[in-house]
N, C-alpha and C positions, 0 to 999 in steps of 0.2 A: 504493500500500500504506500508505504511511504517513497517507492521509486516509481509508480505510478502516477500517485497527484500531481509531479508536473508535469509530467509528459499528458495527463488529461488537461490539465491547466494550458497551456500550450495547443491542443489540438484544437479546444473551446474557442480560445481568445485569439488562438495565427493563425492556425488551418484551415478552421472553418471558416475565416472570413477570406482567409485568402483565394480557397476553392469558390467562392462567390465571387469574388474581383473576378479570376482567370475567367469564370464563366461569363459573366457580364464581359470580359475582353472581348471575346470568339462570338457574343450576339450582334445583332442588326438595331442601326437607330432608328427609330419609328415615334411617329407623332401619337405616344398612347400613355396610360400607367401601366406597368415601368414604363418608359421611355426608351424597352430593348425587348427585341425576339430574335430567337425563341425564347418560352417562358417554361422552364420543370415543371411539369405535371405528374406527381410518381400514382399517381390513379388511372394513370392510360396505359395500364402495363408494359407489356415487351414491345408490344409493333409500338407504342407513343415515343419510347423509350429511345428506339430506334431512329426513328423521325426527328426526333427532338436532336440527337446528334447529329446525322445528317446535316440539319439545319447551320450547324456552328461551323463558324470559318475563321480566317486568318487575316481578313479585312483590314482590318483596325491597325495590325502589328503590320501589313502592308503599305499604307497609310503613314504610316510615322515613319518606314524607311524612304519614303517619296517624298515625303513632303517636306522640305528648309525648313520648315517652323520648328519642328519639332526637333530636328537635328540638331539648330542651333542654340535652342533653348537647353535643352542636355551639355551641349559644347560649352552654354553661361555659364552653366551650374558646376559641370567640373572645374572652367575657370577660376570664376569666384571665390570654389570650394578650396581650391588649390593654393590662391594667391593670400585668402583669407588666412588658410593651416600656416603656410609659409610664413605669413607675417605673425602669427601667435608662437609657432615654432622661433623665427628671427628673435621674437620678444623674449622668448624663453633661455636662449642662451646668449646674448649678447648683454653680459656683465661690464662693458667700458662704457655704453651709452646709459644717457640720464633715462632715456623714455623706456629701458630695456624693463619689463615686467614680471614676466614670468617667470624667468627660471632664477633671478634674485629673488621674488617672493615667495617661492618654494624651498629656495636654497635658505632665506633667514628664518623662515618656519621651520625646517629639519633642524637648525642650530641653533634658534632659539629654547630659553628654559622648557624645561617637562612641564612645567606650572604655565606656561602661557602659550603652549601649542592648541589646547584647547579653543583659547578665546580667539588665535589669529589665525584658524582652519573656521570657526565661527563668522570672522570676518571677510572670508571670499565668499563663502554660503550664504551671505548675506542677501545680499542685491536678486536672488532667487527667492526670496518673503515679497518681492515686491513686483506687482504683474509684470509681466516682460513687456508687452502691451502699453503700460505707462510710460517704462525705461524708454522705447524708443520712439513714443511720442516727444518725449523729452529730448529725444538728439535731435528731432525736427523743429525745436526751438532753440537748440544752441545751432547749426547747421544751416540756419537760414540765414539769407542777407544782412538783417539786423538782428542775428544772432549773437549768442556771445564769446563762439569762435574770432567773427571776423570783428568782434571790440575790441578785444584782448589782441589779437591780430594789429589792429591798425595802430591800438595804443601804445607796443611794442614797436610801432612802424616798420614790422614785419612787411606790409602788406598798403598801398598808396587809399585800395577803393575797396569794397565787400567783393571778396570773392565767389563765386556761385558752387557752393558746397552741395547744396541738395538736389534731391534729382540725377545723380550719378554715380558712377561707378563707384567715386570714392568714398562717397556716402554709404555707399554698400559694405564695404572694404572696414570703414571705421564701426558701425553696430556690429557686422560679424565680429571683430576681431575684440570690442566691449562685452559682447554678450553671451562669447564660449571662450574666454579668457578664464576663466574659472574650471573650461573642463579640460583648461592644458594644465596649470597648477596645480589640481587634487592630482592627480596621477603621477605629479614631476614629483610633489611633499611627501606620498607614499613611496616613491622611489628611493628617496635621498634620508627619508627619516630613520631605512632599512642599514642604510651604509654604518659599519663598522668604525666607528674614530678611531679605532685604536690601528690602520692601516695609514691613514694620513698621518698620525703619529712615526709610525716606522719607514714613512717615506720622510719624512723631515728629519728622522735622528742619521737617513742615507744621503744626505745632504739636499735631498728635492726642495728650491721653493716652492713658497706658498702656491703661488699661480700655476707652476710646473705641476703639482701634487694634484690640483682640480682638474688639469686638463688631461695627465694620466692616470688620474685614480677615480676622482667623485666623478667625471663627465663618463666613461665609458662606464662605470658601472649605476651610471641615473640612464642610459639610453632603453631602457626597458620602460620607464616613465613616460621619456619623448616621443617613445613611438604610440604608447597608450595615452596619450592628450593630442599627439597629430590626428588619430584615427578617432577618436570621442571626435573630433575637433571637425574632422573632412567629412565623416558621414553625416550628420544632421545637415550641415551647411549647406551640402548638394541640392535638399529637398526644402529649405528653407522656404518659406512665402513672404514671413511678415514684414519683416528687414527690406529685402528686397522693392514690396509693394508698396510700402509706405517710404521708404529713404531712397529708392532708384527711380530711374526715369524709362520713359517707356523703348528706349533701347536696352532697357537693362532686363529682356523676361528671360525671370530661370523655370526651369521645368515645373515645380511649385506654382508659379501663377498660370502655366500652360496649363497644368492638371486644375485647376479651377475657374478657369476660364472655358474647359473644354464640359467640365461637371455641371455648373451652376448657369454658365451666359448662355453658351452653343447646346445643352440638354444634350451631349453627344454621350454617353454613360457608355458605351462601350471602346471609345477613343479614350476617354478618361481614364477606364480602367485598362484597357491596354498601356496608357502612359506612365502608371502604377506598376503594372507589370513588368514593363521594362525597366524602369527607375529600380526597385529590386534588385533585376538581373546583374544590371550596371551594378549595385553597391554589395552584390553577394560576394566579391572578391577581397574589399577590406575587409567585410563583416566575419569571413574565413580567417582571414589572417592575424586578424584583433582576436577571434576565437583561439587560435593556434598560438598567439603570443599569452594570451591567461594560461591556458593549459601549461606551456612550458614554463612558467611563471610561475605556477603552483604544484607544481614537480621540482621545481629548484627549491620551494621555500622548505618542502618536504625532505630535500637531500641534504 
């Protein structure tokens, strides 16, 4: 029973819903409730049964390899997803710059006291008590013209006139890399909290600097961290909507607003869920390899 309940758990809450997407992929759009045929009937027995498959085709997942909409909206999304992880990755290990984030705020949570690791792992998990929804209404009032970027910007006399922050890419670029900055740090803090002091010790009595000792000791043994906050970090991003909808501009669609533009606007329920479908396929390959890096990860902690 107890190796049971999640694999029932799982069939209920993934499977089964996924087996309805797949099939809504392979149906016909039609002006009706649903809004796709064929519909299961399992009261029409075998011949219905029969019929009913017949019916399903490959339409939909035809359609998305044809059509540039759809190609290049998958092509954003890896973009974005990519350039995002890169820049939270960038942030995570670049200890000489001011703006560098991540992997100093990771690094001074592992080294900070036992007694205040609690309250500054408290303090990233924070900003996740508060709707995300608000968070990045809130970048579209720093991020606008008379925003308090481009104040602070021209006050600095960084900058002569407001520059046009929202509405593109880089507006995209700065919420992603705000709003899963917390899921490179929890994985880099578990990484680094793990490390032994007592080896940075015996690279220093070997005469290693400081700086030599992080980049041959702490760095290669926190890279199990880095790769577990790039990959938190790159799959959500790909499927993103909200960032994207509210902080880009309309060259900015990533798959996320295609797949709800194709559900909600166009009524197309089996382009949608073919879009679904394939978004999946696309991200089963980290989601294997994030799979494949826990396991080896918890076979080491085990040896």
């Amino acid at each position: 029973m107890v190796i049971l309940l999640p694999y029932l758990w799982l069939a209920i809450f993934f499977l089964a819903p996924f087996v309805i997407v797949l099939k809504i992929s392979l149906s016909q759009s039609v002006l009706a409730q649903p809004p796709y045929t064929p519909v299961l009937d399992l009261t029409v027995g075998w011949q219905g049964l029969k019929e009913f498959a017949a019916q399903l085709s490959l339409d939909s997942f035809r359609l998305l390899a044809s059509d540039s909409l759809y190609l290049l909206s998958y092509v954003k999304s890896l973009q974005v997803a990519a350039i995002s992880t890169a820049l939270l990755f960038a942030l995570a290990i670049s200890t000489a710059l001011l703006f560098a984030l991540g992997y100093p705020i990771a690094y001074g949570m592992a080294r900070a006291p036992r007694a205040w690791q609690p309250m500054l792992v408290m303090a990233v998990v924070l900003p996740f008590w508060t709707s995300f929804l608000i968070r990045i209404y809130a970048w579209i009032n720093i991020l606008q013209r008379d925003g308090l970027l481009n104040d602070v910007l021209m006050r600095l006399h960084i900058i002569d006139a407001p520059a046009a922050w929202l509405s593109s890419d880089t507006a995209i670029y700065i919420g992603m890399v705000y709003s899963y900055l917390p899921f490179m740090v929890l994985p880099l803090y578990a990484s680094l909290e793990k490390i032994d002091e007592s080896l940075l010790e015996a690279a220093s009595d070997l005469g290693c600097p400081s700086w030599k000792a992080f980049w041959l000791v702490t760095f290669p043994l926190s890279l199990p961290g880095v790769a577990a906050g790039a990959l938190l970090s790159f799959i959500p991003i790909v499927g993103e909507f909200v960032i994207p909808d509210l902080l880009g501009g309309s060259e900015s669609q990533m798959i996320g607003q295609t797949l709800w533009t194709e559900f909600f606007s166009n009524r197309d329920w089996p382009v949608a869920s073919a879009i679904a479908i394939a978004l999946l396929g696309l991200l089963l390959v980290p989601l294997l390899f994030y799979e494949r890096l826990q396991q080896r990860s918890l076979e080491g902690g085990r040896t």
